[in-house]
N, CA, C and O atoms as a DFTB+ gen file, in Angstrom:
352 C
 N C O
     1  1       0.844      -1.187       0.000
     2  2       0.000       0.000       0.000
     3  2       0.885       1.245       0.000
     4  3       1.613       1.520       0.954
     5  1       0.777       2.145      -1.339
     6  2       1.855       3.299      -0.760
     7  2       1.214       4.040       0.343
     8  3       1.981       4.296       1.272
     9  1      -0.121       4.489       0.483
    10  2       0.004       5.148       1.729
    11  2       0.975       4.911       2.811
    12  3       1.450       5.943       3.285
    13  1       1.437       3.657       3.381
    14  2       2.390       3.355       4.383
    15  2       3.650       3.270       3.953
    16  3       4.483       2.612       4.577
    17  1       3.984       4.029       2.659
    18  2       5.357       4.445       2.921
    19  2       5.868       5.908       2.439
    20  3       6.971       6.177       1.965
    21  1       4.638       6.894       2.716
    22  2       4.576       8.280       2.435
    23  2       5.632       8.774       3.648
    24  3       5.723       8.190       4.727
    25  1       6.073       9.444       3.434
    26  2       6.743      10.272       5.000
    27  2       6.048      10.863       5.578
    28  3       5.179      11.656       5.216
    29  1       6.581      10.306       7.225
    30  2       5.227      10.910       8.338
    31  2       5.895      12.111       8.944
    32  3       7.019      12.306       9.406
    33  1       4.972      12.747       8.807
    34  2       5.184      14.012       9.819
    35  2       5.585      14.432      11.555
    36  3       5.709      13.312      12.050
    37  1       5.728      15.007      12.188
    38  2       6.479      15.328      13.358
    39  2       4.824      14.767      13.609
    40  3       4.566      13.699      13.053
    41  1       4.064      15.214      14.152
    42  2       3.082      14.586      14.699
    43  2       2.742      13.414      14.489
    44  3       2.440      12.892      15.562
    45  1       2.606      12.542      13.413
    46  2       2.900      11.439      13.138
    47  2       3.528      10.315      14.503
    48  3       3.105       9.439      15.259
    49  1       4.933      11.131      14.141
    50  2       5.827      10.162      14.739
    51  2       5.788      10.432      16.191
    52  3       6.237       9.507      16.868
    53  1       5.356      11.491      16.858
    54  2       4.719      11.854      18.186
    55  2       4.156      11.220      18.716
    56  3       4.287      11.210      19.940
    57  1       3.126      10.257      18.007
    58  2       1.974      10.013      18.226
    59  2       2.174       7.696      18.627
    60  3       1.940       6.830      19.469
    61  1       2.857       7.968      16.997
    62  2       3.423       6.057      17.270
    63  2       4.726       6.246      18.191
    64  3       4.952       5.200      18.800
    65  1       5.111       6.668      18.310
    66  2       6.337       6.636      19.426
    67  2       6.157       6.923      20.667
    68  3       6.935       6.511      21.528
    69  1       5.353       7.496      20.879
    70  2       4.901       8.220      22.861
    71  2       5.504       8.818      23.101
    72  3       5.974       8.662      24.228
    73  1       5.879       9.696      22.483
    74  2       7.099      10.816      22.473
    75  2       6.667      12.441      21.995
    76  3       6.041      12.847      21.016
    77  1       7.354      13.213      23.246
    78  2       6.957      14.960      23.265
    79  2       7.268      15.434      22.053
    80  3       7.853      14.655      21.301
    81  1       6.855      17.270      21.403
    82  2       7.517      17.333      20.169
    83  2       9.246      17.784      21.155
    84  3      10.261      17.791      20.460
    85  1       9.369      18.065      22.458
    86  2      10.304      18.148      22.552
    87  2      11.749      17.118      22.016
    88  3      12.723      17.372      21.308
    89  1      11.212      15.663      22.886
    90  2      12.274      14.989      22.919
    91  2      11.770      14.386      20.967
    92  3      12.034      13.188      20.869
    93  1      11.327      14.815      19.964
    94  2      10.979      14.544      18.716
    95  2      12.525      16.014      18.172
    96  3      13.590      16.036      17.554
    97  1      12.110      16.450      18.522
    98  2      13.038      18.217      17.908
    99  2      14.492      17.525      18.550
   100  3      15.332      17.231      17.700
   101  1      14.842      17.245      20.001
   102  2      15.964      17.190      20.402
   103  2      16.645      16.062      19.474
   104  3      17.676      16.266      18.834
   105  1      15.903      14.786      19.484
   106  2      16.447      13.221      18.787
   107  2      16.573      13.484      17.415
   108  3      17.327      12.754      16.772
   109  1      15.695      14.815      16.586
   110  2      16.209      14.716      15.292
   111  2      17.136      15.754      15.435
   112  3      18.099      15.205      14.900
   113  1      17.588      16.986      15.809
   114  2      18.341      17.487      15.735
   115  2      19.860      16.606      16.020
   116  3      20.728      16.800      15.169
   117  1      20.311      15.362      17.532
   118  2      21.199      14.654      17.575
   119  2      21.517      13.652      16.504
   120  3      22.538      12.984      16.667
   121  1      20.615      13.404      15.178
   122  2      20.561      12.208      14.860
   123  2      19.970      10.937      15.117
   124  3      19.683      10.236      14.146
   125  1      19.685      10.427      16.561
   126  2      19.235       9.690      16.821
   127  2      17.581       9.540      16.056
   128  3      17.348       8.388      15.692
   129  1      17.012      10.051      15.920
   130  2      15.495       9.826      14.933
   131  2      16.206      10.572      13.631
   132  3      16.702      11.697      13.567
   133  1      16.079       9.560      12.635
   134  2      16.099       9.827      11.200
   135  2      15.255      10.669      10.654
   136  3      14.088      10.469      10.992
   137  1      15.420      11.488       9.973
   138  2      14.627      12.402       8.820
   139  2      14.416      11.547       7.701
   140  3      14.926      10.437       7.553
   141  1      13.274      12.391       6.558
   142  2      13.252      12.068       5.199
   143  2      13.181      13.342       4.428
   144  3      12.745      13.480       3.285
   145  1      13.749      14.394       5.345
   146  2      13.962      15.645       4.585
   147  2      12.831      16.645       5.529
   148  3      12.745      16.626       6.756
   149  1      12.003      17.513       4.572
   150  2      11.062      18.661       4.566
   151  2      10.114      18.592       3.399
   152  3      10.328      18.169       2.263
   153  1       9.202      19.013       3.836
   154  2       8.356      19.848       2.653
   155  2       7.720      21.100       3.082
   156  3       7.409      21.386       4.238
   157  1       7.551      21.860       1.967
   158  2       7.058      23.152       2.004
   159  2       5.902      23.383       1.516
   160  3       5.924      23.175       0.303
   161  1       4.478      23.856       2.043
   162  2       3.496      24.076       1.396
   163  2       3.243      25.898       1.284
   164  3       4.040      26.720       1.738
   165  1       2.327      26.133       0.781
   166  2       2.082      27.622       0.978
   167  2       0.656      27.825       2.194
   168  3      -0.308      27.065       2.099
   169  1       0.685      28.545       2.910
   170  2      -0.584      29.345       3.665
   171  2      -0.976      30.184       3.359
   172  3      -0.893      30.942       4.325
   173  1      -1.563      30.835       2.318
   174  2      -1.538      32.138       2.028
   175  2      -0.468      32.578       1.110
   176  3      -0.035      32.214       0.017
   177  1      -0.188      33.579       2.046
   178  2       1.527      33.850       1.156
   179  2       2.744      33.731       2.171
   180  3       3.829      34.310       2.114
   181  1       2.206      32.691       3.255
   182  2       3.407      32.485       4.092
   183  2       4.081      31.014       3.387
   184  3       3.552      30.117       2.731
   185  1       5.064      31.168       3.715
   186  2       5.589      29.432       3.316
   187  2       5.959      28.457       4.638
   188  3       7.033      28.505       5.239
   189  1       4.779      27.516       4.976
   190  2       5.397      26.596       5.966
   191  2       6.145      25.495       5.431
   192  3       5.934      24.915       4.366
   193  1       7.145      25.237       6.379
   194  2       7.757      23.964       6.771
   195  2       6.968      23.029       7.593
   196  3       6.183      23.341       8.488
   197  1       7.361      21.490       7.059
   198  2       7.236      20.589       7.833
   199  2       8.539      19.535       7.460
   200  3       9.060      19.183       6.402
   201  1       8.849      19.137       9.311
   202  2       9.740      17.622       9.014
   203  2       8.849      16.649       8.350
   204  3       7.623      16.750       8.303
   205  1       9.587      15.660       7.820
   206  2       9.326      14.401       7.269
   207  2      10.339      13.537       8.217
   208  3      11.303      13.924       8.876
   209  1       9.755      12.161       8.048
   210  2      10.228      10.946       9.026
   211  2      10.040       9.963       8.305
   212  3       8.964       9.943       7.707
   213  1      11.078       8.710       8.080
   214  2      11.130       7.944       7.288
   215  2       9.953       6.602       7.960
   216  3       9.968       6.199       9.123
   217  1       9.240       6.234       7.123
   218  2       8.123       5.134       7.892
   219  2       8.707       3.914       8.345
   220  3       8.122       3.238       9.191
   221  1       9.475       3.672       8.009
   222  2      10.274       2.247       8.128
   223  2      10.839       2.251       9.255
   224  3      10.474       1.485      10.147
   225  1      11.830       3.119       9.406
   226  2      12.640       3.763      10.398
   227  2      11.919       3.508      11.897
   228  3      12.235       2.793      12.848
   229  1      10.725       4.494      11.641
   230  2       9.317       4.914      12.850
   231  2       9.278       3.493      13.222
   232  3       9.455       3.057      14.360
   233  1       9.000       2.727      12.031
   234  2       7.999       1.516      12.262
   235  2       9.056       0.257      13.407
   236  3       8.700      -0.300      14.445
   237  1      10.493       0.171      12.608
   238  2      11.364      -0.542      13.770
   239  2      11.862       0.062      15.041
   240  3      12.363      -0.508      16.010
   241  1      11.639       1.245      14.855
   242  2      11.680       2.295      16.198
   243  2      10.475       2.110      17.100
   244  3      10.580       2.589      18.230
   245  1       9.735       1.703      16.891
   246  2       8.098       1.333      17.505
   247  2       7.780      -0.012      17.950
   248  3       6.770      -0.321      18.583
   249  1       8.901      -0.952      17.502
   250  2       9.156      -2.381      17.507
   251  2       9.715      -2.374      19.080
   252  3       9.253      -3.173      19.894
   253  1      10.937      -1.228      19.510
   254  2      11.658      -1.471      20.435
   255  2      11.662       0.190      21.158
   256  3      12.386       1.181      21.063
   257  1      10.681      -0.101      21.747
   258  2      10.241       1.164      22.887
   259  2      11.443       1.481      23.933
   260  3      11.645       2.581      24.447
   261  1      12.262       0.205      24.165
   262  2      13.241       0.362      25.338
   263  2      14.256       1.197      24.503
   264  3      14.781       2.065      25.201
   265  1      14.533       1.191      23.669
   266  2      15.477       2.405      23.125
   267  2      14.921       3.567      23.565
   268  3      15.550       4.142      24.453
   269  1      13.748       4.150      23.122
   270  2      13.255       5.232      23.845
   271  2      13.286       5.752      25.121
   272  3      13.328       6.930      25.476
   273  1      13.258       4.617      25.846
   274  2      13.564       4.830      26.849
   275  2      14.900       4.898      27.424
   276  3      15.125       5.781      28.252
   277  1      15.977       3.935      27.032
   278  2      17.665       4.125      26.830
   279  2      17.583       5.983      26.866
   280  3      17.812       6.794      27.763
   281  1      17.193       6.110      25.596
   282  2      17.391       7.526      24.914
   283  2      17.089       8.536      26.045
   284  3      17.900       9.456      26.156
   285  1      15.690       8.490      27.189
   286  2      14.874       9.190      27.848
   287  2      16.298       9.400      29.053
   288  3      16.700      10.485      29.473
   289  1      16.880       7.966      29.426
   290  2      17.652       7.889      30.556
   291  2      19.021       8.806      30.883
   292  3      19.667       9.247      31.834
   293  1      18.996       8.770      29.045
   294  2      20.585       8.986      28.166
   295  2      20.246      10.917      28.612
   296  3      21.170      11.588      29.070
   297  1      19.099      11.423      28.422
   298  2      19.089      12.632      28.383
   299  2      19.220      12.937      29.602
   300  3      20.151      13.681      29.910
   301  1      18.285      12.421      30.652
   302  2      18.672      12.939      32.270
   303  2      20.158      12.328      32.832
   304  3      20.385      12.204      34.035
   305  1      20.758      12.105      32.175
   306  2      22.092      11.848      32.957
   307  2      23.270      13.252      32.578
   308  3      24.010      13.153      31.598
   309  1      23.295      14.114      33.200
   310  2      24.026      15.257      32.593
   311  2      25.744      14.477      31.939
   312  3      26.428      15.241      31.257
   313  1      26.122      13.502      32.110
   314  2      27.420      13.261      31.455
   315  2      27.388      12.864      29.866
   316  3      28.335      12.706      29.095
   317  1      25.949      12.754      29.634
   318  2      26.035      12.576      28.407
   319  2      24.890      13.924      27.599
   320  3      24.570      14.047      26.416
   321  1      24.510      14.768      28.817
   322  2      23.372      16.030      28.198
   323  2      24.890      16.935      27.643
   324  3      25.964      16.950      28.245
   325  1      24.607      17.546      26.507
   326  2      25.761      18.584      26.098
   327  2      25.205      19.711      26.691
   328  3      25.993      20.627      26.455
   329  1      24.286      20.119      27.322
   330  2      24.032      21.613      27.500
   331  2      24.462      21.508      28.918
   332  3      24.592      22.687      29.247
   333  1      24.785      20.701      30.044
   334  2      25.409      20.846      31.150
   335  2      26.246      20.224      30.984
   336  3      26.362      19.149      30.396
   337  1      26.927      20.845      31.494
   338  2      28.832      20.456      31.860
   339  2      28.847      19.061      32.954
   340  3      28.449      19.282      34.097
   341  1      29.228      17.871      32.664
   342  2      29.561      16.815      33.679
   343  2      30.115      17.603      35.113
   344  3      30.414      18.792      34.998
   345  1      30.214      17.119      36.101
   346  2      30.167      17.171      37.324
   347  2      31.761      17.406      37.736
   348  3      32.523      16.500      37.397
   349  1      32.264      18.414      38.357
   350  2      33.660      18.046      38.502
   351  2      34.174      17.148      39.701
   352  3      35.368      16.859      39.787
């Protein structure tokens, strides 16, 4: 069916993952959640953006929730957060 292999959107992947748009913005900005680029539509005469998310990706990412959670653990531990400095 191509519908299920269109690229899903930030809400999308919000939604099958159990995941904030925060920790969605932080994991694609690190890499850890894959992109499938952007698209641009028009509003008027504004131009929005939206992420794209690869379905496949989502779909074995949705297979194994404990990564998410790895990932959740990985962020509250400041030795591996880059915006605080490890502990001296």
């Amino acid at each position: 069916m191509r519908l299920q292999q269109e690229p899903l959107t930030a809400k999308m992947v919000e939604e099958i993952l159990g995941i904030t748009g925060a920790e969605r913005r932080r994991w694609s900005k690190d890499g850890r959640l894959p992109n499938a680029g952007h698209a641009l539509f028009s509003q008027g005469r504004k131009q929005v953006g939206i992420f794209l998310y690869p379905p496949d990706a989502i779909r074995q990412l949705a297979k194994r929730l404990d990564t998410i959670a790895d990932w959740r653990l990985r962020d509250k531990d400041p030795a591996f957060n880059r915006e605080t400095p490890p502990p001296s």
